[in-house]
C-alpha positions in Angstrom: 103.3 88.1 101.2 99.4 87.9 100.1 98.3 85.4 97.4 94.7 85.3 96.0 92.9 82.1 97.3 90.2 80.2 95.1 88.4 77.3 97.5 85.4 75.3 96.0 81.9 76.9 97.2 81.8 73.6 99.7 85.4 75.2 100.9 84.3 78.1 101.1 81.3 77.3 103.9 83.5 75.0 106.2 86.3 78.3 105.8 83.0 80.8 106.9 82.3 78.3 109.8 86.2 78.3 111.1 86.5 82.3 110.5 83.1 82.2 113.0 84.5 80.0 115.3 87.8 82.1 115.6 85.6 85.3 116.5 83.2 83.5 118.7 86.4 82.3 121.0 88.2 85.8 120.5 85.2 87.7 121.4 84.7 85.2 124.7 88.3 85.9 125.5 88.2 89.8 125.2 84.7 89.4 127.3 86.7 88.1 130.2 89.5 90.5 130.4 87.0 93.3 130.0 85.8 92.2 133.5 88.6 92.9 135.3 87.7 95.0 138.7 90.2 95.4 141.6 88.3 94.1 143.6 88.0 90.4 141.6 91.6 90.0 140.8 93.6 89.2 137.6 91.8 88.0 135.0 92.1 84.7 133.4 95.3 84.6 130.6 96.1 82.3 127.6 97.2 79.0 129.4 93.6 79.0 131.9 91.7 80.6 129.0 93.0 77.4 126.8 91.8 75.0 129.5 88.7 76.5 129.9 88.2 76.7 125.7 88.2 72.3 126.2 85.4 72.7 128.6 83.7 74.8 126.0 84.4 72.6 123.6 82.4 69.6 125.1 79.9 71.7 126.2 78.9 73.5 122.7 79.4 70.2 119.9 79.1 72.8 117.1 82.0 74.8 118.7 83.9 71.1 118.8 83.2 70.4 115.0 85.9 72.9 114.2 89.6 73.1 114.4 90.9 73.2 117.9 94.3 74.6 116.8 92.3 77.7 114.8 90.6 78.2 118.2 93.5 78.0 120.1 95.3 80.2 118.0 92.9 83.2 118.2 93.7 83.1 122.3 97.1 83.5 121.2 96.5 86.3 119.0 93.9 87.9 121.4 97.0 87.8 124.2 99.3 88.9 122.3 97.0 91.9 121.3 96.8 92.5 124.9 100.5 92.6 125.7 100.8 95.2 122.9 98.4 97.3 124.2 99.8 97.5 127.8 103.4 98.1 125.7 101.9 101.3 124.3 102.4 100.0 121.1 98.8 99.3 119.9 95.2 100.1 120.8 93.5 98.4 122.9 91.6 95.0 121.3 88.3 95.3 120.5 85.0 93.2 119.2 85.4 90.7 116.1 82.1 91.6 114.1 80.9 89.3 111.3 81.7 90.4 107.9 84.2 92.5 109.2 86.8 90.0 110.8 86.6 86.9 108.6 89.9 85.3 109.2 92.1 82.7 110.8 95.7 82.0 111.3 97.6 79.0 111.3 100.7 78.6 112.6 102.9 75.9 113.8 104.0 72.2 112.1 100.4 72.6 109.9 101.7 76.0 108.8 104.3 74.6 106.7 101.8 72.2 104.8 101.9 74.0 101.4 102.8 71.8 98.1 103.0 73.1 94.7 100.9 71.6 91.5 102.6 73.3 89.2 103.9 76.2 87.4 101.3 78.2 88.7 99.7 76.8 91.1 100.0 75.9 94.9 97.6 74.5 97.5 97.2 74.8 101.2 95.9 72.0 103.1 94.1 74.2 105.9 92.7 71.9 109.2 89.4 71.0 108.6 88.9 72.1 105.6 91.2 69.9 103.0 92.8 71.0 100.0 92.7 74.8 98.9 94.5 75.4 95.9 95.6 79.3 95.4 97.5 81.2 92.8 101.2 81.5 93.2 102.9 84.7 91.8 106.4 84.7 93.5 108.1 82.4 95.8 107.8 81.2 99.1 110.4 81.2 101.7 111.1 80.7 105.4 107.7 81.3 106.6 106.5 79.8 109.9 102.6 81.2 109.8 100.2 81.9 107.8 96.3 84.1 107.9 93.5 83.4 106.0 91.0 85.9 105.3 88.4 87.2 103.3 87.4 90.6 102.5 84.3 92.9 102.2 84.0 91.9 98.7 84.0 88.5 99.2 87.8 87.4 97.5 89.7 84.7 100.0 93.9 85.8 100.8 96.2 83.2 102.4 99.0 85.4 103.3 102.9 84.1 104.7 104.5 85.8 107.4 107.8 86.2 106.2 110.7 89.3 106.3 110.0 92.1 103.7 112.6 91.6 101.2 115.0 94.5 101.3 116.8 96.5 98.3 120.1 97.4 98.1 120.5 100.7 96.9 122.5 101.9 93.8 125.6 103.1 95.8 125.6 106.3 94.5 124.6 108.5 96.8 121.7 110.0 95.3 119.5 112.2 97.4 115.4 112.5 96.8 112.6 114.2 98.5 109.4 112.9 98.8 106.4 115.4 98.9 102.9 114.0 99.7 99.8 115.6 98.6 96.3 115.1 98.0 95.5 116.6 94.3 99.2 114.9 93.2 99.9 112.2 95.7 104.0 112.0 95.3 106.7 114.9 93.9 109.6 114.2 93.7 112.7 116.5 94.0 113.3 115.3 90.8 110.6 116.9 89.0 108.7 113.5 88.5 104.8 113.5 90.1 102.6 110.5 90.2 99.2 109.4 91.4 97.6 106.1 92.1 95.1 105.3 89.6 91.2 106.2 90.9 88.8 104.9 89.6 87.2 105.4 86.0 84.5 107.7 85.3 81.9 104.9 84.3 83.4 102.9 87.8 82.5 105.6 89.9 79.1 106.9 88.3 78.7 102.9 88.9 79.6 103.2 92.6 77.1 106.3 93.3 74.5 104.8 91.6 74.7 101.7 94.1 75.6 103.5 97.0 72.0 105.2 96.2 70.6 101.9 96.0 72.7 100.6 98.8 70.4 104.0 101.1 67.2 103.3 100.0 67.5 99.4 100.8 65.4 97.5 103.2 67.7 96.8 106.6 68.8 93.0 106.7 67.3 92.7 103.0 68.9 90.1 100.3 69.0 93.2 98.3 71.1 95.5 100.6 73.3 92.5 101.2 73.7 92.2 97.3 74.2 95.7 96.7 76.9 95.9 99.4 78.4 93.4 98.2 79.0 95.1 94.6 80.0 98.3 96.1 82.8 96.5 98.4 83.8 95.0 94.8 84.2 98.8 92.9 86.1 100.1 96.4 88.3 96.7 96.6 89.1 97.5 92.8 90.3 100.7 93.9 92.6 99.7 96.8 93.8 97.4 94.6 95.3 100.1 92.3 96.0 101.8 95.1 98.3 98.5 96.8 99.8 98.5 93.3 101.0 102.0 93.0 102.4 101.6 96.3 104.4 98.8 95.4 105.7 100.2 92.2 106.7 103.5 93.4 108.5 102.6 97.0 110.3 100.0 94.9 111.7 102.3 91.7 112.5 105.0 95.2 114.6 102.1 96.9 116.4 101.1 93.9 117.3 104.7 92.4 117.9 106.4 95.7 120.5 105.7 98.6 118.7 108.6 100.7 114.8 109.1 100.7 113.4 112.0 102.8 110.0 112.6 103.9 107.8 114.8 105.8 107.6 113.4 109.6 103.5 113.6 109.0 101.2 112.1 111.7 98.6 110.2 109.4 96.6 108.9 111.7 95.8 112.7 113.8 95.6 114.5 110.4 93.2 112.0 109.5 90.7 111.9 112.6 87.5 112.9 112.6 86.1 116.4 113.5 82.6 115.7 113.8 83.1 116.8 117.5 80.0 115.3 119.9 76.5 116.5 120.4 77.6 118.9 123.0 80.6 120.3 121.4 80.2 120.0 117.3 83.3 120.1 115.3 84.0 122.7 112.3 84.4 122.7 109.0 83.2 119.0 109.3 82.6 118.1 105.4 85.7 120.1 104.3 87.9 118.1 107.0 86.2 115.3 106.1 87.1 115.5 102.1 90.8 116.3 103.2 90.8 112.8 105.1 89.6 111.1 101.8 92.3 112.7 100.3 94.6 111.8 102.3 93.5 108.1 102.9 93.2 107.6 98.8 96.8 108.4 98.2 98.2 106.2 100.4 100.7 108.2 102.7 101.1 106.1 105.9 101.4 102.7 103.5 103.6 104.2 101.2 106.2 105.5 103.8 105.8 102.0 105.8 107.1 100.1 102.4 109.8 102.7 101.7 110.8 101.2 105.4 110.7 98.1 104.6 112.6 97.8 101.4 114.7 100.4 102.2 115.3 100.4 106.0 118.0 103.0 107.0 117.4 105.0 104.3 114.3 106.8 104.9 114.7 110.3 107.0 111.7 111.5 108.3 112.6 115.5 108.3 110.4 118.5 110.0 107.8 119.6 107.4 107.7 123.3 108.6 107.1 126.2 105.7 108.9 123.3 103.6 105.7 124.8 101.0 106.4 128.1 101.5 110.2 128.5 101.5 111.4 129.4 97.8 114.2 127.0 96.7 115.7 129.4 94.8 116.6 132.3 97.6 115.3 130.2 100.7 112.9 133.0 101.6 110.1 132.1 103.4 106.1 134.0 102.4 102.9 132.5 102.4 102.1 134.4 99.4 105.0 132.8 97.1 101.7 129.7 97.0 99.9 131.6 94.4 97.8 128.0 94.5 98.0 124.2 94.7 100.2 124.2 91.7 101.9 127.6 91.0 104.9 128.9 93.1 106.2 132.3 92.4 109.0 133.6 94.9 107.9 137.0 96.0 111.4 138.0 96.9 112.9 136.6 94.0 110.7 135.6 91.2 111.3 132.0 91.4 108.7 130.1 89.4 108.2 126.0 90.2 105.4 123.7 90.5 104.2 123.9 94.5 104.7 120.6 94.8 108.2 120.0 93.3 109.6 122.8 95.0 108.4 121.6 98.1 110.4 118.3 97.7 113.9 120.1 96.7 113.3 121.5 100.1 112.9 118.2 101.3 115.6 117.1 100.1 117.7 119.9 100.9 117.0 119.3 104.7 118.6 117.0 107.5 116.7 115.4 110.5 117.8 118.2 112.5 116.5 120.6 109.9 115.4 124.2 111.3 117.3 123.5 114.8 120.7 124.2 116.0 122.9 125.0 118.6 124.3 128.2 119.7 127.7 128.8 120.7 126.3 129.0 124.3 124.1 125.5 123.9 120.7 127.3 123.2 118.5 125.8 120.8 117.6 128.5 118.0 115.0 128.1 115.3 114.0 129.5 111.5 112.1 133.1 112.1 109.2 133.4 109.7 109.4 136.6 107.9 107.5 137.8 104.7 109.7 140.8 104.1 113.4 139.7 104.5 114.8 136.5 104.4 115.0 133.6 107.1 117.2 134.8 110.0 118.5 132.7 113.3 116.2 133.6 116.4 117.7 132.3 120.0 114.6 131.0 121.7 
């Protein structure tokens, strides 16, 4: 639960100062398990790496000048970043750059030190620091922690760790399928299609203008830092709108649906990059590239992560395969029936649709066991593709 922050410009220095300090200590952390060899032996973990961070302390006075429990807390987070990554769950931790990582978390007794002003208003009173008052749009509850940050474009967040709040479906066993592209970034089995809002033609004339500024720029200039700035502004706008969209559309699926199906999709492969290496160049690089804008602009992976969260239980990832080419109508499956992005004609039937649509009534139409079965003797048998007759069970 993210809510803008607004500290003073004095605030704002002493909040720059504890963000560095929380880097500095995480980056001297992550430089000490790095040097693990077999030969040395285990490396140091949290409780000898919080001893040894008092014996920094009084050595470095500037490093002493900040909050000790901000410090602390980044070992924390550094070795609990560790023990995901040995659970397979998470990369492994990397290198806290500034004006990438600006941020600190707070957790504990001074956690829960919030009061409200008014209305509309709240205030945080952060260690070190005093006082920050920040704008409160919803309420607050049960929250143990809290992460200040501040982005690329220079706007401060104080965001709660609490439970997503879950909806309760309507009860009425309604069915939807949910069809992700990149020209139309949701269809719904329903018929309805909706995009997040880009940005407007005089925004992004704006934002090419200064990212030609932004090239020709002097390295470590005032100017390239000023221009950066402004284009960080323009592209937070837009993931803004894109945040909001997000919101807006897992919540109306949630409330009007008991049963939301997706295509099982793996963003983050579909996504990588196929620049290849010196030796072996990728293919197709700008095309590949474009797609992964694409993709990334619309949303996907955040999109299916809230459905989860309001709606957990409810969302069925189901096998995406020929769910474009199958016609809804007859079930046949052809390649050609894709006349283009947004025309479908059946060439077995004459089915007309929008692509997109009928892609998610076939969705819809399929379990999480969709396109496998069982035999009668216990072999698994699949869909055969066919362009000339329709879809017939293979034993394979």
């Amino acid at each position: 639960m993210r809510f803008r922050l607004y500290p003073t410009p004095a605030q704002e220095v002493l909040l720059s100062e504890q963000c560095a300090h929380a880097r500095y200590v995480w980056n001297l952390g992550l430089e000490q398990r790095l040097m693990w060899a077999r030969w040395k032996g285990p490396t140091p973990g949290y409780v000898e790496q919080s001893r040894q961070l008092t014996e920094v302390r009084a050595a470095r006075p500037w490093l002493a000048q900040g909050s000790q429990t901000v410090q602390q807390q980044a070992l924390r987070d550094l070795d609990q970043a560790w023990r995901n990554f040995f659970a397979g769950t998470h990369n492994r931790p990397t290198w806290r750059k500034r004006g990438a990582h600006e941020g600190l978390r707070i957790v504990g007794p001074q956690a829960l030190r919030i009061r409200q002003d008014n209305g509309r208003w709240s205030a945080a009173l952060v260690p070190k620091v005093g006082w920050i008052p920040f704008r409160r749009t919803r309420a607050v509850v049960d929250w143990k922690s809290y992460r200040i940050n501040r982005d690329r474009a220079g706007r401060w967040h104080l965001a709660f760790a609490v439970l997503p709040e879950q909806i309760p479906g309507p009860g009425t066993g309604g069915i939807v399928g949910v069809d992700r592209g990149v020209t139309v970034a949701v269809a719904l089995s329903t018929g309805e299609m909706t995009s997040p809002d880009k940005l407007r033609a005089k925004e992004a004339e704006r934002l090419l203008r200064l990212q030609r500024h932004l090239a020709r720029a002097q390295p470590s200039s005032n100017r390239r830092a000023r221009v950066k700035t402004q284009v960080a502004r323009l592209k937070a706008r837009k993931a803004d709108r894109r945040k909001d969209w997000v919101e807006k559309t897992s919540t109306y699926l949630a409330q009007r649906f008991d049963v939301i199906r997706v295509e099982d999709l793996n963003t983050a492969a579909m996504t990588r990059s196929a620049r290849g290496t010196i030796t072996k160049p990728g293919r197709n690089v700008q095309a590949k590239a474009g797609l992964n804008r694409g993709i990334l602009a619309n949303g996907w992976g955040l999109l299916l992560t809230r459905l989860e969260d309001k709606a957990p239980g409810r969302v069925e990832k189901v096998n995406p395969a020929y769910t474009s080419q199958t016609c809804n109508a007859c079930r046949h499956i052809a390649r050609e029936s894709r006349k283009n992005q947004a025309d479908f004609q059946c060439v077995a039937c004459g089915h007309q649709d929008n692509a997109d649509v009928n892609a998610a009534r076939n969705i819809a139409e399929r379990s999480t066991a969709a396109g496998l079965a069982v035999a009668a003797r216990g072999d698994r048998v699949r869909l055969a593709r066919s362009v000339k007759r329709e879809p017939q069970l293979v034993a394979s």
